[in-house]
C-alpha positions as CSV (number, residue, x, y, z in Angstrom):
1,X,144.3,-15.1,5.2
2,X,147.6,-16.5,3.6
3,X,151.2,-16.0,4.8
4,X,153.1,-13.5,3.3
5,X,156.1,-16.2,3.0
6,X,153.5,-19.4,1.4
7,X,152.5,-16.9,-1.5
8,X,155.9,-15.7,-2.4
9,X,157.3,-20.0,-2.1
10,X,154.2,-20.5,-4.1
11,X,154.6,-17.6,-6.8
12,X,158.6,-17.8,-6.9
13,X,161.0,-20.2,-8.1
14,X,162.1,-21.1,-4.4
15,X,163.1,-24.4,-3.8
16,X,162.2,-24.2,0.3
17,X,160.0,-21.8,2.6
18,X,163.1,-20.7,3.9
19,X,164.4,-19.5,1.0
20,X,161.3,-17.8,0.1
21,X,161.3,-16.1,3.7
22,X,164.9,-14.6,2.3
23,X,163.5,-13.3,0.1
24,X,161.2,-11.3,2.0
25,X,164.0,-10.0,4.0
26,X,165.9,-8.8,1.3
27,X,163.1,-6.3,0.4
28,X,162.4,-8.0,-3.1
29,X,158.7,-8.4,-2.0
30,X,155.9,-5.4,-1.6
31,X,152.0,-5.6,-0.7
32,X,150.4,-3.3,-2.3
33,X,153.6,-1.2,-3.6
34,X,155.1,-1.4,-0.3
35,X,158.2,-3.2,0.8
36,X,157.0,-6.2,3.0
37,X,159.7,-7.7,4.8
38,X,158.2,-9.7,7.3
39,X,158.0,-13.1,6.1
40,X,155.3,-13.9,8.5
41,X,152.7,-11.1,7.6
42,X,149.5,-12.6,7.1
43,X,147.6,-11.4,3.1
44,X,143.9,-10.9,2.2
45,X,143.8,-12.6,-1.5
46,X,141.5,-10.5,-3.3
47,X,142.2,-7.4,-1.0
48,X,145.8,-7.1,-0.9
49,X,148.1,-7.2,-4.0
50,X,151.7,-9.0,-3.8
51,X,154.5,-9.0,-6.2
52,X,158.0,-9.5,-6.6
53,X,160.5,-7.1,-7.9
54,X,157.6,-5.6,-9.4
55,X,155.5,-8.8,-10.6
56,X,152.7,-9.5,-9.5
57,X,152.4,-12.7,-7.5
58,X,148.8,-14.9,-7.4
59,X,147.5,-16.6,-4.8
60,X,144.5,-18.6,-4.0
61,X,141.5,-16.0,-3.6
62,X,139.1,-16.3,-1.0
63,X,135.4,-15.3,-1.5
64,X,132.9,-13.5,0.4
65,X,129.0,-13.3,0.0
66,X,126.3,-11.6,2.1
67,X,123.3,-13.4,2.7
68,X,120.0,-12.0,3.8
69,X,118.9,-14.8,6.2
70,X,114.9,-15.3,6.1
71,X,113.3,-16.9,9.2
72,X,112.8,-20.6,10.0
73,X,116.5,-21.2,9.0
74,X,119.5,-22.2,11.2
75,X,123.2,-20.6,11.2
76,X,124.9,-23.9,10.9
77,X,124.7,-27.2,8.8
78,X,121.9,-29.8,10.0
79,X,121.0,-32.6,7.9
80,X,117.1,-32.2,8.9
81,X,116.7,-28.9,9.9
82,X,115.8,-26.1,7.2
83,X,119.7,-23.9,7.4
84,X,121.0,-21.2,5.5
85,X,123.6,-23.3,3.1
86,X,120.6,-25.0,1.4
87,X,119.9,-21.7,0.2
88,X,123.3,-21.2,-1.2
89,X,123.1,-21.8,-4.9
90,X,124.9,-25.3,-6.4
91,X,127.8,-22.8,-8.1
92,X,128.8,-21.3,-5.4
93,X,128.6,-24.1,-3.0
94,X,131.8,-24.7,-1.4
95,X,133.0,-27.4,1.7
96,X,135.1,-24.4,3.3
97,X,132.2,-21.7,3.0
98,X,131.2,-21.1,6.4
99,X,129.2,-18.1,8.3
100,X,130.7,-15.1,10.2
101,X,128.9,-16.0,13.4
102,X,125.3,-16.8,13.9
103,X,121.5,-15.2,14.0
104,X,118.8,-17.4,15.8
105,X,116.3,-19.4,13.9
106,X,113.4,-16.8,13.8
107,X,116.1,-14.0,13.0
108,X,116.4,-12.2,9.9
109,X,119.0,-10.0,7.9
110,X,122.8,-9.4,7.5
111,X,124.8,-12.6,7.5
112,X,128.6,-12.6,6.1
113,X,129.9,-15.8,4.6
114,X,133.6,-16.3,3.6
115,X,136.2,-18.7,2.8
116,X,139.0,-17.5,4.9
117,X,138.9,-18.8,8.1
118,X,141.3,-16.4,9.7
119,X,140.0,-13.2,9.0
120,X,136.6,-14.7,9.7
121,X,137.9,-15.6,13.1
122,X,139.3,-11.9,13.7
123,X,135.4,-10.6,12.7
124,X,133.9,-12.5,14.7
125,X,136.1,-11.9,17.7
126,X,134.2,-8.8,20.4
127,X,137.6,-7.3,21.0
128,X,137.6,-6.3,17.4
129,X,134.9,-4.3,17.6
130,X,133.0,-5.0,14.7
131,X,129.7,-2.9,15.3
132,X,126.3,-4.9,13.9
133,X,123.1,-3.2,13.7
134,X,120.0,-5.0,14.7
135,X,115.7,-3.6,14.7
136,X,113.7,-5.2,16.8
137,X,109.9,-5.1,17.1
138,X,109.1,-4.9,20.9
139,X,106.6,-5.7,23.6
140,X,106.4,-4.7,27.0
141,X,107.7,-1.2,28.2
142,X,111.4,-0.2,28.0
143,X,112.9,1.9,31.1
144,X,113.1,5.1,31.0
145,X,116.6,4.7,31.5
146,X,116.9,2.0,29.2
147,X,119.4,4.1,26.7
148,X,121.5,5.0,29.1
149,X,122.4,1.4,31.0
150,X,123.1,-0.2,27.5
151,X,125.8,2.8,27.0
152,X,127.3,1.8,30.3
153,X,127.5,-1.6,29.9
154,X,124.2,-3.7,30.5
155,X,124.2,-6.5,33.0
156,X,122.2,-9.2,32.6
157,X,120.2,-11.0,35.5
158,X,122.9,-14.3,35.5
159,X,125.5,-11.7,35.8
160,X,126.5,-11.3,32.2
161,X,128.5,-7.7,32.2
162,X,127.6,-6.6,28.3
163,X,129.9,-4.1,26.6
164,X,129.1,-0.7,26.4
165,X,126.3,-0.5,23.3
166,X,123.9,1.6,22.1
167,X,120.0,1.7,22.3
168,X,117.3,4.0,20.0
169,X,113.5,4.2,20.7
170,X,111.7,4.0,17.1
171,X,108.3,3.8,15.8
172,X,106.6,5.0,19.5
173,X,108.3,2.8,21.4
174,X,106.8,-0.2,19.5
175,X,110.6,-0.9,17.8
176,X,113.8,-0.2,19.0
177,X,117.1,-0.2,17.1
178,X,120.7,-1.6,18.8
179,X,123.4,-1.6,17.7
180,X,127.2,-3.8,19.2
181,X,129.5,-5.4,18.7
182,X,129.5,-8.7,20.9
183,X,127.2,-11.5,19.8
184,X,127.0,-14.0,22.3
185,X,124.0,-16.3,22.7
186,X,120.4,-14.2,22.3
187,X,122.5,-11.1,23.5
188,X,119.8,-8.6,22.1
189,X,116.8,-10.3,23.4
190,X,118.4,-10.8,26.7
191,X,119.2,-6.8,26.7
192,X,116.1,-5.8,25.5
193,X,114.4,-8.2,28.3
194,X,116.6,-6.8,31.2
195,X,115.1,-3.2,30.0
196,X,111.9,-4.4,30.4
197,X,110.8,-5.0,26.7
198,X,110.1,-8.4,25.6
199,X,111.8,-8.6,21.9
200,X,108.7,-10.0,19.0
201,X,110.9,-10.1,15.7
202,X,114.4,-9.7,15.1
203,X,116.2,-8.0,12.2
204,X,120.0,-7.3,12.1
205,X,120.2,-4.6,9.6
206,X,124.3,-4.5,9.0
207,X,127.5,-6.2,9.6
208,X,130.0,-3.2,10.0
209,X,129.6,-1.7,6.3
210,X,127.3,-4.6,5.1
211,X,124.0,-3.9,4.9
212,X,121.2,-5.9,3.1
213,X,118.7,-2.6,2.2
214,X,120.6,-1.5,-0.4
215,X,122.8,0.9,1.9
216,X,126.4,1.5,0.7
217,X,127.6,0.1,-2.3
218,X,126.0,-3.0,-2.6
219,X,122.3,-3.2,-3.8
220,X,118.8,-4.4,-1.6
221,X,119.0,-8.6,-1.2
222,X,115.5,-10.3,-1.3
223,X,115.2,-12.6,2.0
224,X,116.7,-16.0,1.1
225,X,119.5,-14.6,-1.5
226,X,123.1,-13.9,-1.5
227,X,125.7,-11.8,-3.1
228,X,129.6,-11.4,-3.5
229,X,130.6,-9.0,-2.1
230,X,132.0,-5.6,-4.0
231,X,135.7,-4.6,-3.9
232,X,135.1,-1.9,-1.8
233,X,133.3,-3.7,0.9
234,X,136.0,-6.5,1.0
235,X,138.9,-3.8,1.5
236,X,136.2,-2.2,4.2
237,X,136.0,-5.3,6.5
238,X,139.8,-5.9,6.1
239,X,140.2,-2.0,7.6
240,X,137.7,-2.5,9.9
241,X,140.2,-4.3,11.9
242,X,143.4,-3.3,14.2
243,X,146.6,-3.4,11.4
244,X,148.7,-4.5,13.8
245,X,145.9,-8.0,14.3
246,X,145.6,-8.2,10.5
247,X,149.7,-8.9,10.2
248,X,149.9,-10.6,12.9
249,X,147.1,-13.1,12.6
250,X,145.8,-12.8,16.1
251,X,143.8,-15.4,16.7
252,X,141.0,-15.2,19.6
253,X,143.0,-17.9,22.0
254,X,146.2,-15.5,21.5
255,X,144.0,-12.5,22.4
256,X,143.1,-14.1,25.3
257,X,146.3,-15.7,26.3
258,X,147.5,-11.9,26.4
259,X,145.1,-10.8,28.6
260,X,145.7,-12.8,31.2
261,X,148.3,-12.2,33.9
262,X,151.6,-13.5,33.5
263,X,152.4,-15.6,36.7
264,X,156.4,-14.6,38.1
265,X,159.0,-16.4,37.3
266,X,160.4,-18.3,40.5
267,X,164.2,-17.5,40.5
């Protein structure tokens, strides 16, 4: 995400930020035909369209791709270790290209990649509820009750309180598909293990409206390749989130700066 304010200095004939955040104020600027006049507001290139008095404004646009992650591969650079950016083709290779989270080694499926830090920061974040979809191929028996302790909010055996999620029995009890919208470290396996299943492969199935079977508007991606992603589903994961975050640029240390309790002031 870019400021509102650093597009129009950028795009204007403003000789100081200042002058560009005037600007703003005046009402001379609109996102998306819409007059903007908070300088700070924070703008999806690509998603969002600025202009000035009616001309359109261009700013640097940030790019997203959806991977389908085979096994065997990490989440995160390594110079040793088979990861996911070696599959990234040499055009499209870029230092600031990182992932949306993470998926484990031996797990496959929907992985988002992106460019913009910010908004990748506000996706990955639990509190804004973006839901993922995983399959998982299961051994063991799962509780009865299984289905109804993951909607209530799971706890794990160190204590772990999980948010309330959702649990389906598939295939004769030989699969099971969950969906959240956490992701903390093994979370499903952990679930499915404090259910009584023991979890045998791994397959996230969708990011919010990203899916890599062909669901949606985007077409079935071979394990090991990658795609942009299509208009729609960029303006999708931008709605996906709270308006009020998107403008504001709530960052996870913010969110949880304003959940804590604010201490009294001594007089």
């Amino acid at each position: 995400m870019v400021r509102l304010d650093v597009i129009v200095h950028a795009g204007v004939p403003t000789r100081t930020l200042k002058a560009a955040q005037a600007l703003v104020r005046a009402g001379e600027i609109a996102v998306d035909g819409a007059v903007e006049r908070e300088p700070k507001r924070q703008i999806v290139p690509g998603v969002e369209a600025v202009s000035h008095n009616g001309t359109p404004l261009r700013c640097a646009e940030h790019v997203f791709y959806l991977l389908h992650k085979p096994a065997g591969h990490l989440s995160q650079r390594h110079p040793r270790e088979p990861n996911i950016y070696e599959l990234i083709p040499a055009a499209l290779r870029r230092d600031d290209l990182a992932a949306v989270g993470r998926l484990d080694r031996d797990t496959t499926g929907a992985l988002l990649l992106g460019t913009d830090s910010g908004l990748q920061a506000l996706l990955a974040h639990p509190t804004s509820r973006v839901w993922k979809t995983y399959t998982a191929r299961i051994g063991g028996t799962i509780a009865s009750d299984a289905a109804a302790r993951f909607e209530a909010g799971l706890e794990l055996e160190d204590g772990v309180r999980c948010a309330p999620a959702s649990l389906e029995m598939l295939d004769d009890g030989r699969a099971v598909r969950v969906k959240l919208h956490e992701g903390f470290f093994h979370q499903v396996k952990r679930m499915v293990a404090a259910v009584g299943g023991t979890v045998e492969e791994l397959h996230r199935d969708a990011v919010g409206p990203l899916r890599v079977d062909g669901g949606g508007d985007g077409e079935a991606l071979p394990p090991g390749s990658m795609r942009a992603l299509t208009p729609a589903e960029r303006r999708a994961l931008v709605d996906l989130l709270p308006a009020d975050r998107v403008a504001r640029a709530v960052l996870p240390a913010e969110i949880e700066e304003r959940r804590r309790p604010k201490k009294p002031r001594v007089a």
